[in-house]
C-alpha positions as a Python dict, from the first residue, in 0.01 Angstrom:
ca = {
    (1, 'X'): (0, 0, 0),
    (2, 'X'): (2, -385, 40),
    (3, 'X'): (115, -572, -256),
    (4, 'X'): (72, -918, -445),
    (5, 'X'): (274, -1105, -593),
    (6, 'X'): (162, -1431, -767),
    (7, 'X'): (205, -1663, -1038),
    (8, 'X'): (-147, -1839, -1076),
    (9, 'X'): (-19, -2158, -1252),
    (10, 'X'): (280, -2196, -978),
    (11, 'X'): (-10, -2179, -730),
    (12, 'X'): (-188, -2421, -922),
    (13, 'X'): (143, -2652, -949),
    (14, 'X'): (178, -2618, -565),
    (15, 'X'): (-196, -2730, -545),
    (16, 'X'): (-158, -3017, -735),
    (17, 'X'): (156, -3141, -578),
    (18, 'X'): (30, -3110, -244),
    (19, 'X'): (-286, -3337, -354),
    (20, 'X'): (-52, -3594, -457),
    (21, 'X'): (134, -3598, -151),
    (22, 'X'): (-180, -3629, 29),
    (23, 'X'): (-289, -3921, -197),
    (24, 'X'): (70, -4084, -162),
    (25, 'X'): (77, -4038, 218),
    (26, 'X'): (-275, -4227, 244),
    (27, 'X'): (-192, -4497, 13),
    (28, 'X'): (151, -4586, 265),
    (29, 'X'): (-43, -4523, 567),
    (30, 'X'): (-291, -4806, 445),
    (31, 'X'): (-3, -5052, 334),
    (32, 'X'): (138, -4984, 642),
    (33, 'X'): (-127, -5047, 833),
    (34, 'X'): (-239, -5363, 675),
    (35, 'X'): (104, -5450, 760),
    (36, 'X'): (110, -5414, 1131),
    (37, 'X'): (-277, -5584, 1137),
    (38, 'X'): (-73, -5856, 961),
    (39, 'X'): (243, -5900, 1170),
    (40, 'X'): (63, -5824, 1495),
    (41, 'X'): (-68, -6187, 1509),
    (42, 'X'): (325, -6290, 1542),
    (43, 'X'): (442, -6007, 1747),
    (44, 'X'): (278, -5990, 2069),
    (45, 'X'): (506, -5840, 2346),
    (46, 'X'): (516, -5486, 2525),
    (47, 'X'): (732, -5346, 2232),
    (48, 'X'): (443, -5437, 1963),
    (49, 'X'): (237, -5253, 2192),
    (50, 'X'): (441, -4932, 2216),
    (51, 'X'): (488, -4940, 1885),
    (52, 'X'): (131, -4954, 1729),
    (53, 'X'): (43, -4687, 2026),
    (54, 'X'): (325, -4467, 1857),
    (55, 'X'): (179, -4550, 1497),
    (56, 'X'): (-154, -4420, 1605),
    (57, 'X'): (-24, -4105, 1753),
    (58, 'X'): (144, -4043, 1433),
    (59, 'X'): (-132, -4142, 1159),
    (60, 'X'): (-356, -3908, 1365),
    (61, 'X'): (-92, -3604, 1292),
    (62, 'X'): (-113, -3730, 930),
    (63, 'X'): (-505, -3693, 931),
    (64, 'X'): (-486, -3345, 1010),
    (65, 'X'): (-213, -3286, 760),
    (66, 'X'): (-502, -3443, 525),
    (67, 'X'): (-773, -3241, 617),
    (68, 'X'): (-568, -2930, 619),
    (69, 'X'): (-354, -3007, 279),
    (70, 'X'): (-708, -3061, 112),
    (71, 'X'): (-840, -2716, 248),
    (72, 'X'): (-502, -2551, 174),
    (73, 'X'): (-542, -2696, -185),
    (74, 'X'): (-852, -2531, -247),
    (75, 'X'): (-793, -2266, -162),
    (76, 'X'): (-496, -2236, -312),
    (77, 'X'): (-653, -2263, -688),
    (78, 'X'): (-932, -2035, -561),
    (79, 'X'): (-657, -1746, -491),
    (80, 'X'): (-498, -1843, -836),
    (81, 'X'): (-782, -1839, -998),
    (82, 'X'): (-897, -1485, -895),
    (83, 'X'): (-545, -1383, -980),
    (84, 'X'): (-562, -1520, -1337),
    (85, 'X'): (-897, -1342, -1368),
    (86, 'X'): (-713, -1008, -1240),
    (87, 'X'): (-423, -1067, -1436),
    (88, 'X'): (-650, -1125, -1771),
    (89, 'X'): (-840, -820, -1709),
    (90, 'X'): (-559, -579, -1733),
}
């Protein structure tokens, strides 16, 4: 017999913290960015470029971590939610 075991409001928690990462994590990708718009009328050599090609490859990781933190999120207080409602119904 498969089994359950879950704490809605630490599912919730979880939820909630990983929004706030996501939020965080946008917020210093932006300042970063507006950073290396800024500094990249200064720093115009090979290096600059292999940088900022780097930077991409790794804000498009963090993208995906966005889209799939926000789905995991979700559904995250949707399980703890049906959970609660199992849990009150006992």
């Amino acid at each position: 017999m498969s089994q359950a075991i879950v704490e809605p409001e630490a599912l919730r928690r979880f939820a909630a913290q990983l929004e706030r990462s996501r939020g965080d994590l946008q917020s210093q990708a932006a300042a970063t960015m507006g950073a290396v718009a800024g500094v990249s009328e200064t720093w115009r050599d090979q290096k600059y470029a292999e940088f900022h090609r780097a930077l991409q490859d790794a804000f498009q990781v963090l993208r995906l971590f966005y889209l799939e933190s926000e789905s995991e999120a979700s559904y995250l207080r949707g399980k703890a939610d049906l959970a609660q409602r199992y849990l009150d119904g006992r």
